[in-house]
C-alpha positions in Angstrom: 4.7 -36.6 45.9 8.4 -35.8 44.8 7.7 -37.3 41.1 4.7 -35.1 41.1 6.7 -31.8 42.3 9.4 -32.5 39.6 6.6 -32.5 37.2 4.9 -29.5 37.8 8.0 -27.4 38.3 8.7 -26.9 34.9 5.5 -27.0 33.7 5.3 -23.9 36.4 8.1 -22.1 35.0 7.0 -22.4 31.5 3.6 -20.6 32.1 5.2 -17.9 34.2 8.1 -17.1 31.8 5.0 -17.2 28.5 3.2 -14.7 31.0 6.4 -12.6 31.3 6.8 -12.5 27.6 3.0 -11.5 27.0 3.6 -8.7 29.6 6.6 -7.4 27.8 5.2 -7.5 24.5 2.1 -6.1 26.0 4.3 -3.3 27.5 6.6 -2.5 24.5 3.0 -2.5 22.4 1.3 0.4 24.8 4.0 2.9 23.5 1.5 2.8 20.4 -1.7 3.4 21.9 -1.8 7.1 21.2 -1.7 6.2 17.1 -4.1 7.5 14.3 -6.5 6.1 11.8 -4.7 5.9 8.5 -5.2 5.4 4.8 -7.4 2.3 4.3 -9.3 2.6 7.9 -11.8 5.0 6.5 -12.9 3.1 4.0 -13.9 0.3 6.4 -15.0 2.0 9.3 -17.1 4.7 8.5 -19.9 2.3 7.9 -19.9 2.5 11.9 -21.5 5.8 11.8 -24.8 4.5 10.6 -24.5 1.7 13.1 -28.0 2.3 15.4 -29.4 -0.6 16.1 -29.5 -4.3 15.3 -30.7 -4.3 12.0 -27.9 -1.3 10.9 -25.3 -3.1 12.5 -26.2 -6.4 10.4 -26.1 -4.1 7.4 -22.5 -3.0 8.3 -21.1 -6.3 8.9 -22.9 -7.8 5.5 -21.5 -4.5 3.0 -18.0 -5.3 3.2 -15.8 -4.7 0.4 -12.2 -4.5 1.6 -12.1 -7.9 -0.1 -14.3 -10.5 -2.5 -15.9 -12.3 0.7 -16.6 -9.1 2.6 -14.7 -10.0 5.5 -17.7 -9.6 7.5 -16.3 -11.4 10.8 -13.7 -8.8 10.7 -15.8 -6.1 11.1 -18.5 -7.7 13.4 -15.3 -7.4 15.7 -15.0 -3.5 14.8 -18.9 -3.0 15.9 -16.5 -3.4 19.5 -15.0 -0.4 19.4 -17.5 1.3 17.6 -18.2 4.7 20.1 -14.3 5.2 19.5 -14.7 6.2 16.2 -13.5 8.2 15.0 -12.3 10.1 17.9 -9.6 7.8 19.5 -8.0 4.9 17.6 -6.8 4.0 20.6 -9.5 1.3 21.9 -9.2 0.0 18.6 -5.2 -0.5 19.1 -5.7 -2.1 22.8 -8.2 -4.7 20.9 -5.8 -5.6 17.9 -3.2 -5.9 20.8 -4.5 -8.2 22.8 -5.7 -10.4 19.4 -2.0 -10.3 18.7 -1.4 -11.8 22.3 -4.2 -14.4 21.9 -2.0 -15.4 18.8 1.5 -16.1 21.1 -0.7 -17.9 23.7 -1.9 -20.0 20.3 1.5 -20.3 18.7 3.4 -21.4 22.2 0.6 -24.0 22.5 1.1 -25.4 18.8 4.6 -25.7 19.7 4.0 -27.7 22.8 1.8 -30.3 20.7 4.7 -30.1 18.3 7.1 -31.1 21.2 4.7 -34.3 22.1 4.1 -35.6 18.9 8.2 -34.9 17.2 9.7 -35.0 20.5 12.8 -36.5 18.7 12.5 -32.7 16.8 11.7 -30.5 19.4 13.3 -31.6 23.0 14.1 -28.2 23.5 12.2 -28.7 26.6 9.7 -26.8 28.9 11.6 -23.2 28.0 11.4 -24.2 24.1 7.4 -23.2 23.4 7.4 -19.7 25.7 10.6 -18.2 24.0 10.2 -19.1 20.2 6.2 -18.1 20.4 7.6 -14.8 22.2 10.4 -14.5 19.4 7.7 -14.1 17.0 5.5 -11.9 19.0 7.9 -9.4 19.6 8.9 -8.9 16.2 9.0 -5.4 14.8 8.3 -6.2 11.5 4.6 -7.4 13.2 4.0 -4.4 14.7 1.9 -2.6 11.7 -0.5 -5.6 11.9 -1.7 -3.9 15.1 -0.9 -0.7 15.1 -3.4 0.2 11.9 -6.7 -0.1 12.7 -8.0 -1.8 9.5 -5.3 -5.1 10.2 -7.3 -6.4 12.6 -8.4 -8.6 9.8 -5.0 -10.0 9.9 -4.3 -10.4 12.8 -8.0 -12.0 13.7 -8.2 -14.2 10.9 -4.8 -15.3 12.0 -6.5 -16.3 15.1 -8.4 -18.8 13.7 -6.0 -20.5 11.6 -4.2 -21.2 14.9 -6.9 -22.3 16.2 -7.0 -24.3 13.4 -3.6 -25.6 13.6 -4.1 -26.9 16.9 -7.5 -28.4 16.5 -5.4 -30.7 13.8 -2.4 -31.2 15.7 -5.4 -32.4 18.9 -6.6 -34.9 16.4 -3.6 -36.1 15.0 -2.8 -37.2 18.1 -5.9 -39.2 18.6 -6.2 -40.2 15.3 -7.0 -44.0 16.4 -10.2 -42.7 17.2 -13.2 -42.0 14.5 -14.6 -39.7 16.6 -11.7 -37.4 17.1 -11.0 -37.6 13.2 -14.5 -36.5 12.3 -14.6 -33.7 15.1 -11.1 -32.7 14.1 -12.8 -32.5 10.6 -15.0 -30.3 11.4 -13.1 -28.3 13.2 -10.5 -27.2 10.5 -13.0 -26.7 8.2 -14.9 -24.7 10.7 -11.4 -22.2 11.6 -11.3 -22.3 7.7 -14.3 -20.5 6.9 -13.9 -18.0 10.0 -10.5 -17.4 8.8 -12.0 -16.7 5.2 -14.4 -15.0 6.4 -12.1 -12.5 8.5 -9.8 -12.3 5.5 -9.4 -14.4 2.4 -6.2 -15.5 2.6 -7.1 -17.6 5.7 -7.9 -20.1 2.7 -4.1 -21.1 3.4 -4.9 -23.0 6.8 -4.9 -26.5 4.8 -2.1 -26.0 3.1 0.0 -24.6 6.4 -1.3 -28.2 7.6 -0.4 -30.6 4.5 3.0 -28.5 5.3 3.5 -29.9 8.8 2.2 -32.8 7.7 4.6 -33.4 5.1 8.0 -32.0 7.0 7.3 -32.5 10.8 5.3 -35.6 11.4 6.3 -37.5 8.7 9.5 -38.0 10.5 7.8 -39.7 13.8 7.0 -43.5 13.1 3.5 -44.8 13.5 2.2 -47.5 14.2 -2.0 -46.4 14.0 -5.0 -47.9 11.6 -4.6 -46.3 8.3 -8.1 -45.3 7.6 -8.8 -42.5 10.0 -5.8 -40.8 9.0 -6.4 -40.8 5.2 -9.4 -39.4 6.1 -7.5 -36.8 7.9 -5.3 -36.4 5.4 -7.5 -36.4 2.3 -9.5 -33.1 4.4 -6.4 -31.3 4.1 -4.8 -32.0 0.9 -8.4 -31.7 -1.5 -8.8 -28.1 -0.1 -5.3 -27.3 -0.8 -5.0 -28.7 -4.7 -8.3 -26.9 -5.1 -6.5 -23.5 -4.1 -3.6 -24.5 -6.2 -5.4 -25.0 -9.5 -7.8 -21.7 -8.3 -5.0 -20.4 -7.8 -3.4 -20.8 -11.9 -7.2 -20.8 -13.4 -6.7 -16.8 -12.8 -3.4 -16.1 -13.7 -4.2 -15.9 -17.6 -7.4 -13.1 -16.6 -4.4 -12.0 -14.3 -3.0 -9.6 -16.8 -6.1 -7.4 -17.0 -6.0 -6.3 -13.4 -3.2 -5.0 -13.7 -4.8 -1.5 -15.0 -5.0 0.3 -12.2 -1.6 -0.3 -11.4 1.5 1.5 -11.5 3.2 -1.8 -12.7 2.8 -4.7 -14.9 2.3 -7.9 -13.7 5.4 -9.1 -14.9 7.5 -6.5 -13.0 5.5 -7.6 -10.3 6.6 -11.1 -10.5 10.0 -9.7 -10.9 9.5 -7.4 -7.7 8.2 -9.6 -5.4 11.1 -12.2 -4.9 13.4 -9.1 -3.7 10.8 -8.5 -1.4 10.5 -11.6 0.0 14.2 -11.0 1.0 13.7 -8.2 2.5 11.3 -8.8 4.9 13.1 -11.7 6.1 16.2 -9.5 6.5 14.1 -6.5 8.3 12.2 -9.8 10.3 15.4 -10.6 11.8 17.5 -7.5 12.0 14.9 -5.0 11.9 16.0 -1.0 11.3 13.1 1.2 13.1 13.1 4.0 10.2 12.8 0.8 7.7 9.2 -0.1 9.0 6.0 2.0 9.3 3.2 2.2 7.3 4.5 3.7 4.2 5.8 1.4 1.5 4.3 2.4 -1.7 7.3 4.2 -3.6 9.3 0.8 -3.5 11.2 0.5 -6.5 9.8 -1.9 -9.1 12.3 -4.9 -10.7 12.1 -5.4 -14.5 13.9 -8.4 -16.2 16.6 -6.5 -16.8 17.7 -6.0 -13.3 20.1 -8.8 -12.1 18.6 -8.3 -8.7 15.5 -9.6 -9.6 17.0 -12.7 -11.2 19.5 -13.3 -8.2 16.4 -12.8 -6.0 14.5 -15.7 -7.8 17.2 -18.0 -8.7 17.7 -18.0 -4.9 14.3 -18.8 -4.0 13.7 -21.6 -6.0 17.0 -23.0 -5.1 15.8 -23.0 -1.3 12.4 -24.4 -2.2 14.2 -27.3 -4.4 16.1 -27.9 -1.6 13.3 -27.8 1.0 11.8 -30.5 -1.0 14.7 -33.1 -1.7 15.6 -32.7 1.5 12.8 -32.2 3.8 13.6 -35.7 5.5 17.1 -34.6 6.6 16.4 -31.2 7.3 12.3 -31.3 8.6 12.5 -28.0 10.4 14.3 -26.4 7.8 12.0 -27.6 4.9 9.3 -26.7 7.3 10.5 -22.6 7.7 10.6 -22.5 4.3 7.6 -23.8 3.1 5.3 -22.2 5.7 6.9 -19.1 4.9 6.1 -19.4 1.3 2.8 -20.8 1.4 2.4 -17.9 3.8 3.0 -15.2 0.6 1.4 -17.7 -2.0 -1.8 -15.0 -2.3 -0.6 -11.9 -1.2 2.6 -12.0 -3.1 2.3 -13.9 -6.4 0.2 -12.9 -9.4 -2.8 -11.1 -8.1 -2.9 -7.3 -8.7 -2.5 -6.3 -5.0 0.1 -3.6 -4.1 3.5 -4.5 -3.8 4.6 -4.6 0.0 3.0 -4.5 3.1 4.7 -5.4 6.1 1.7 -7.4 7.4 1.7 -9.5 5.4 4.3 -11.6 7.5 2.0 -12.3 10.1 1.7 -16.0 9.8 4.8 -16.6 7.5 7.4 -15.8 9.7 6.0 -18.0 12.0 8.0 -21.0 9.9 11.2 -19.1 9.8 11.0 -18.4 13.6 11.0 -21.8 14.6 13.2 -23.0 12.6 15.7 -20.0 14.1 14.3 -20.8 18.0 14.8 -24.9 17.0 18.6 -24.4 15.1 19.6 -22.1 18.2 18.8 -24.8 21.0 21.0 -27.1 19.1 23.7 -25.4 19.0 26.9 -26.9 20.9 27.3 -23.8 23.5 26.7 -24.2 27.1 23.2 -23.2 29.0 24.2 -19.8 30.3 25.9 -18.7 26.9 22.3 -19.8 25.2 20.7 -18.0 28.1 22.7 -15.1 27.5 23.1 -14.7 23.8 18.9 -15.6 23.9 18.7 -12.1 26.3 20.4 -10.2 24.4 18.8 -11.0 21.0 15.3 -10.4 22.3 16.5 -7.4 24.3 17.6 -6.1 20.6 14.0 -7.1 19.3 12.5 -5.1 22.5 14.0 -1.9 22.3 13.6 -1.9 18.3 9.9 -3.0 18.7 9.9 0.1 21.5 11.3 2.7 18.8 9.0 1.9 16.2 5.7 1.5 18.4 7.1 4.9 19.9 6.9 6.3 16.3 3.5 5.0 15.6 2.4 6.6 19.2 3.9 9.6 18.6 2.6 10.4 15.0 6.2 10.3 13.7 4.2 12.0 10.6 7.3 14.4 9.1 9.8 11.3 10.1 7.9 9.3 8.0 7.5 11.7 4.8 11.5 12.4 4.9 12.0 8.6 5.1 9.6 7.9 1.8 9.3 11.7 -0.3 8.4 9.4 -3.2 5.5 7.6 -1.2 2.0 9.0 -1.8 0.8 8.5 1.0 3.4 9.0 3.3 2.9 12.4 2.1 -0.9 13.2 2.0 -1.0 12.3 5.7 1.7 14.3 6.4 0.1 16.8 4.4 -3.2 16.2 5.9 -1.4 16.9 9.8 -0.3 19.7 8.1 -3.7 20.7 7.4 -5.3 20.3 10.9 -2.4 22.6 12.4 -3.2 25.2 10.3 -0.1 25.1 8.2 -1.1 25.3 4.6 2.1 26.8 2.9 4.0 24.1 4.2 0.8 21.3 3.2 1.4 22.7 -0.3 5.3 23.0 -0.4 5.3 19.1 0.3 2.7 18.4 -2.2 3.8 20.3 -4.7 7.1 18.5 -4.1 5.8 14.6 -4.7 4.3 15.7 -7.5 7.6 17.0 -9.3 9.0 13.9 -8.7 6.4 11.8 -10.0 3.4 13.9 -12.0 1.4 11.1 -12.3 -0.2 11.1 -8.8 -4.0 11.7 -9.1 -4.4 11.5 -5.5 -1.0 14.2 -4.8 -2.5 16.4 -7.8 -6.1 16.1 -6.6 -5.1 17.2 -2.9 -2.8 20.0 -4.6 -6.1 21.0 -6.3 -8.1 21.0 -3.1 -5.7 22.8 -1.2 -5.3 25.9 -3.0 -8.5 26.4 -3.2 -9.1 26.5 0.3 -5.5 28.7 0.2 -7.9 31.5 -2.5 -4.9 30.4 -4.6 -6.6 32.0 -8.0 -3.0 32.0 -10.0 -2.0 28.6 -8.3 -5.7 26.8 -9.6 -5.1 28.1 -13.5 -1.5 27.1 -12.9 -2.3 23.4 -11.8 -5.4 22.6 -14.0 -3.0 23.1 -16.5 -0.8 20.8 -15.2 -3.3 18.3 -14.3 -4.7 18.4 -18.2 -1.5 17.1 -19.6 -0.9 14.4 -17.1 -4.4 12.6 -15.5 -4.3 11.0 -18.6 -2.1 8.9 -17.6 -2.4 9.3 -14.2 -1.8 6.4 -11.5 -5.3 5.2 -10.3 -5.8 5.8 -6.7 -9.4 5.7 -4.6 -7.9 8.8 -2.7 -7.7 11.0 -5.6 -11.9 10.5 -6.5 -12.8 11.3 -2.8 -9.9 14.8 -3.2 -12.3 15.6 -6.3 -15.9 14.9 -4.6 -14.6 16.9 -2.3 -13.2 19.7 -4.5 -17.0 19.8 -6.4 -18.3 20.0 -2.6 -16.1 23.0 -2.1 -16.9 24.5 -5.4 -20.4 24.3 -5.0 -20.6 25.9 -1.7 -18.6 28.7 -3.2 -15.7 28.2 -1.3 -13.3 28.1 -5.1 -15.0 30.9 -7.1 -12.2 30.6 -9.6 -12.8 27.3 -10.1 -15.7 26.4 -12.7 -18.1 23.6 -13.3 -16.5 22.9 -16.8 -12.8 22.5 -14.9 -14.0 20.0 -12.6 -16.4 18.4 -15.4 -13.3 18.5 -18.0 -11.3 16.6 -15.0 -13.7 14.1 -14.3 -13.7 13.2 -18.4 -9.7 12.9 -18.7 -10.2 10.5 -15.3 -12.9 8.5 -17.2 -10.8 8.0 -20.2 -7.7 6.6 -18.3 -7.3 3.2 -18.5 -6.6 2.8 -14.9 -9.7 4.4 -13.9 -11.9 1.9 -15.9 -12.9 -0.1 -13.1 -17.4 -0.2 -12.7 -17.6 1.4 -9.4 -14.6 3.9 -10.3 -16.5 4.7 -13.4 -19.8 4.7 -11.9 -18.5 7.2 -9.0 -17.2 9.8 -11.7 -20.5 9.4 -13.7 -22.7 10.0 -10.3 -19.9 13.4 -9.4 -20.8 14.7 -13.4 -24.4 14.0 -12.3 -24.2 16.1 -9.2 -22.6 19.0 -11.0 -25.1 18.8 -14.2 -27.9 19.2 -11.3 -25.7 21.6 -9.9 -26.3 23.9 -13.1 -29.5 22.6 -13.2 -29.3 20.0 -16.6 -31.4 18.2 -14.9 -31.2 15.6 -18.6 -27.5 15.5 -18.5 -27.6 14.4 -14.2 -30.5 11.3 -15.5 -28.1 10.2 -18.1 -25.0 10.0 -16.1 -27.3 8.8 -13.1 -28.2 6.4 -15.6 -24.9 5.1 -16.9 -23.8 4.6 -13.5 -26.9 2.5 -12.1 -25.7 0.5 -15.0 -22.1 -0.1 -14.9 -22.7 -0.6 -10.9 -25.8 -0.8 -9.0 -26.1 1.7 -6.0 -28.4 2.7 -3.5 -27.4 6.1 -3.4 -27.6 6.3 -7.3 -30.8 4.5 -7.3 -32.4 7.2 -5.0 -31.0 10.0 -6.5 -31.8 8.8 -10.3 -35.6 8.0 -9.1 -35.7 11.1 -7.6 -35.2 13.1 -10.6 -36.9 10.9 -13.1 -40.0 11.8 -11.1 -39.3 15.2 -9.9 -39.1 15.5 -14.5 -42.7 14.2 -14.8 -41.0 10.6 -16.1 -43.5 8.6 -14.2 -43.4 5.5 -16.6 -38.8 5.8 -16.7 -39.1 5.7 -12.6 -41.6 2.7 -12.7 -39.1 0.6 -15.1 -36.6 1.7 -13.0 -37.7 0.1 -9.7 -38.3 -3.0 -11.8 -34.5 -3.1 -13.4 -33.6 -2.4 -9.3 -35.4 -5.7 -8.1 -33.2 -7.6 -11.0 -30.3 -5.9 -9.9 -30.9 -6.6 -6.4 -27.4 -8.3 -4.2 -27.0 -12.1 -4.0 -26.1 -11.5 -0.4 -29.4 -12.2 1.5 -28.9 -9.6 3.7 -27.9 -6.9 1.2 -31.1 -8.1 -0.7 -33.5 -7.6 2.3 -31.9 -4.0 2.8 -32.0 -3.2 -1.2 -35.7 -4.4 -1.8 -36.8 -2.5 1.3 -35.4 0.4 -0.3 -37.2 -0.2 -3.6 -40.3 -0.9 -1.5 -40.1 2.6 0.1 -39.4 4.0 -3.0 -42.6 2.5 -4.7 -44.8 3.6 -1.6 
C-alpha cells in the first residue's frame, strides 16, 4: 500500500501542475478573445456564407485554395464556428485556443514516452514533461497561431503530427511485436495525410521522426529482433528522402515563382537565415511590440550584406555540428534539427512571403526541450531551479498577457506606428478608420505608405477607392496619374484586385462620377501587363472585371471576348455562367453549345468539384 502511494504521488502532482499550466495558458489566452478577422481570413471563410446544407457544406470543404491540397480538414473544422461569421471572431479564437491546449496535453505526453524509452536522457523526473510542454505553450511568439482566425490550419495540422509522434514513440516501444509495428505503421501514415490534409507542411511528420530517431533513441541500447524495426524504420525514412528529392526537383522551376514577389529568390535565400535568428531570439526573449500580425515590410538581405553571410555561416556551422556530434550532444543535435526540419518548407526556396511568426509552431518545440533538458542539468540546488524556473515563465506570462491584450484590444494604430512600411498593417488600420467614420485620417495614412514605397497596388488601389467615396474629384485625376506611372511595376497583391472590383462596383452604381470606364479599363490593362500580375486566375480575374465594364457600356462583343480569354487561362463557374449567358442572350446558340462541351473537358479532377461543376453544366444545358 505504501509502494503504491509513493507511486501515485508524483504521478498526482504531475497531472495537477500540467492542469495548472493549461489553466494559465488558457487564462493569459482569453485576454484575446475580443480579436478581429484579419487579412487572409476572408479569403477562406467566406465560402461559409453559402454553407446551407449538407451538400453546400461538402462543396466548401472540397474548394480550398489557401494551399495545393486544399486543406479541406482545416476547414471542415471552420464549418464549427460557422454562425459566428462574420460577426464575432471570437468563437473562432476559443476553438484555435483550446486546439493549441490539445497540443501541450500532446507534447507533455511525447515527453513522458521520451522519459521511458531515454531515461538515461531525460530523468528530469515527474515535474520534467508538465513544465517544458508548458514552456512551449506559453510562448508569445505562438500566440498569432491562435489569435488569427485562418491559423487554425497550423495549429490543427500540428495536432496530428503529435499525434503522430506519439503513435511512433507507442510502437517503438513495442517494437518486438508485429502487430504493434504494422498498427504503428498505419498510424503515422494515417496522422500524415490528416496533417497534409490540414496543411501541407504536415508532410514533415517523418522526418521530425527519422530526427528522434537518429539523436534521441539511438543513444539507448537494444537488445530487440531487427526486422520489425527496419520495417519501422524504413516507413519513416522512404517518406522523408522522397520529400527531400521533391523538395530539390522544384527548386530549378523555383525561380519563376518568384514574379509576384517583391524579392528574388536569391535575396530570399539570403533573408531567411536572419530570420531564423530572429525568431529564436523573439522565441526566448520575446518584446510585445516585436510580435503581431504584421511582418511584411521586413527588410530583404542581398549578398552584399555581411549579415546575411554571418547569418548562414552560422547556421550551417550549428547543423555541421549537430551532425558530428549528435552522439555526445543528442538533445542538442535534436533542438537543432527539429527546428530546422521544422522551417525546411516554409523557409527555404519556395515563393512564400518572408516571415510569419507561425510558422514556429512545431519548430520551437526542439529548441524548447533542449532549453527545459540543459536547465534541469544544471548544478544549482532545487529551490534556485524552482525559483529561477518561476520567474522565467512569470516573464513568458505577462509578455504572452501584453500581446494577447493587444490582439484583444484591436491595438490597430499601435500596430501601423510599429510597421508604417507594412501594407497591411496599414490598410487595416486604414480600414478601422473607415468603419469610424474617419476618412481624412484613412487617407492621410494611405497616402503616407504610399510615399514611402509607390509600388503598393493594394495601398494605391485603396487610396483610389477611398477618395471616391470622399467626392475627392481633384484627388481621383491627381492619383490616376500617379497610379499610371507606377502599376507598372507595381508589387502584386490579391488585396489590390478586390480594391479595384470594388472601385468598378462603386463606379457603376454612380457613387465616383469623375471616374470613367476607360480609367478603370486603362488600370486594369497596366495590371495585366505587369509581370507580377501574370498569374491564370490573376489574369483571368482582371479579364472577367474588363468583361463586366464592356457589359457595363453595353459592348456586349468586347465582355464575350474577355469572358472568353478568362474561361481559358482559368476555368470558372462564375465566368462560365456569365459567358453562356451572353453568348445566348447574342443569338450565338451554336458558340454556347461548344461551350458547355469545352466546360465538361475542363471539368476539376477533385470528384467533388466535378459533381458540383457538371451539375452546373447540366442546369445550364436544361
Amino acid at each position: 500500500m505504501q509502494k503504491n502511494l509513493n507511486y501515485c504521488s508524483p504521478f498526482v502532482r504531475d497531472n495537477v501542475m500540467l492542469l495548472l499550466t493549461l489553466c494559465t495558458v488558457y487564462f493569459f489566452y482569453t485576454f484575446g478573445f475580443d480579436g478581429i478577422f484579419f487579412f487572409d481570413d476572408p479569403a477562406t471563410l467566406d465560402g461559409l456564407f453559402h454553407v446551407k446544407d449538407w451538400s453546400s457544406a461538402l462543396f466548401y470543404i472540397a474548394n480550398g485554395g489557401a494551399g495545393p491540397l486544399g486543406r479541406p480538414v482545416a476547414l471542415a473544422s471552420f464549418l464549427m464556428n460557422a454562425s459566428a461569421y462574420p460577426d464575432s471572431a471570437g468563437p473562432f479564437l476559443i476553438t484555435n485556443t483550446w486546439i493549441h491546449l490539445i497540443n501541450v496535453l500532446l507534447l507533455a505526453s511525447i515527453i513522458r514516452r521520451l522519459q521511458k524509452l531515454c531515461p538515461d536522457l531525460f530523468s528530469g523526473g515527474y515535474g520534467f514533461a508538465p513544465l517544458a510542454a508548458g514552456l512551449w505553450g506559453i510562448l508569445p511568439i505562438l500566440a498569432s497561431t491562435s489569435m488569427m482566425v485562418v491559423q487554425r490550419m497550423t495549429s490543427l495540422s500540428a495536432t496530428f503530427v503529435l499525434i503522430g509522434v506519439w503513435v511512433y514513440l507507442w510502437g517503438r516501444a513495442r517494437q518486438t511485436q508485429t502487430w504493434s509495428v504494422w498498427l504503428t505503421i498505419f498510424g503515422v501514415g494515417l496522422c500524415t495525410v490528416l496533417a497534409m490534409l490540414t496543411k501541407e507542411n504536415g508532410v514533415l511528420l517523418p522526418v521530425f521522426l527519422v530526427i528522434i530517431e537518429w539523436t534521441l533513441l539511438t543513444a539507448k541500447e537494444r537488445n530487440t529482433p531487427m526486422w520489425p524495426r527496419n520495417y519501422l524504420q524504413m516507413a519513416i525514412v522512404l517518406p522523408s528522402v522522397v520529400l527531400g528529392l521533391y523538395m530539390l526537383w522544384i527548386l530549378p522551376g523555383s525561380v519563376h515563382a518568384y514574379g509576384n514577389r517583391a524579392f528574388s529568390l536569391s535575396e530570399r535565400l539570403f533573408t531567411q537565415p536572419v530570420i531564423l535568428w530572429d525568431y529564436l531570439r523573439l522565441a526566448f526573449l520575446p518584446r510585445p511590440f516585436a510580435l503581431g500580425p504584421f511582418h511584411d515590410d521586413y527588410r530583404i538581405y542581398q549578398a552584399s550584406d555581411w549579415e546575411a553571410w554571418l547569418a548562414g555561416l552560422a547556421w550551417l556551422a550549428v547543423f555541421v555540428g549537430a551532425l558530428i556530434w549528435r552522439r555526445r550532444y543528442p538533445v542538442v543535435a535534436f533542438a537543432v534539427l527539429w527546428y530546422l526540419a521544422g522551417h525546411f518548407i516554409e523557409s527555404s526556396w519556395i515563393a512564400l512571403e518572408l516571415y510569419f511568426e507561425h510558422r514556429n509552431y512545431l519548430p520551437l518545440i526542439g529548441p524548447v526541450l533542449a532549453l527545459s533538458w540543459g536547465f534541469s542539468r544544471m548544478p544549482l540546488s532545487k529551490a534556485l531551479k524552482y525559483g529561477l524556473g518561476g520567474l522565467y515563465f512569470c516573464f513568458l506570462a505577462f509578455v504572452l498577457w501584453q500581446v494577447t491584450s493587444i490582439w484583444g484590444n484591436r491595438e490597430l494604430e499601435l500596430w501601423a506606428r510599429q510597421h508604417p512600411a507594412s501594407p497591411r498593417a496599414v490598410q487595416t488600420m486604414a480600414h478601422s478608420y473607415v468603419s469610424a467614420g474617419r476618412l481624412n485620417e484613412a487617407q492621410m495614412i494611405l497616402d503616407q505608405a504610399l510615399s514611402l514605397n509607390p509600388a503598393l497596388s493594394s495601398v494605391a488601389m485603396q487610396g483610389l477607392r477611398l477618395r471616391c467615396m470622399r467626392g475627392d474629384a481633384e484627388g481621383v485625376a491627381s492619383h490616376l496619374a500617379m497610379m499610371r506611372t507606377a502599376l507598372a511595376n507595381s508589387h502584386f497583391s490579391y488585396l489590390a484586385l478586390f480594391s479595384l472590383d470594388a472601385i468598378r462596383k462603386l463606379h457603376e452604381q454612380g457613387a465616383c462620377p469623375f471616374l470613367r470606364t476607360e480609367d478603370l479599363q486603362q488600370i486594369s490593362e497596366q495590371l495585366l501587363a505587369n509581370p507580377k500580375f501574370s498569374r491564370a486566375r490573376t489574369q483571368a480575374a482582371l479579364w472577367l472585371l474588363q468583361a463586366r465594364l464592356f457589359l457595363y457600356d453595353q459592348q456586349n462583343d468586347l465582355a464575350i471576348e474577355r469572358l472568353q480569354k478568362a474561361f481559358h487561362r482559368s476555368p470558372d463557374q462564375e465566368v462560365l455562367i456569365l459567358l453562356y449567358t451572353q453568348l445566348l442572350q447574342q443569338g450565338r446558340n451554336a458558340d454556347a453549345r461548344e461551350l458547355l462541351h469545352l466546360a465538361i473537358d475542363k471539368a476539376p479532377k477533385n470528384p467533388i468539384l466535378r459533381q458540383q461543376w457538371i451539375a452546373v453544366v447540366e442546369q445550364l444545358k436544361s
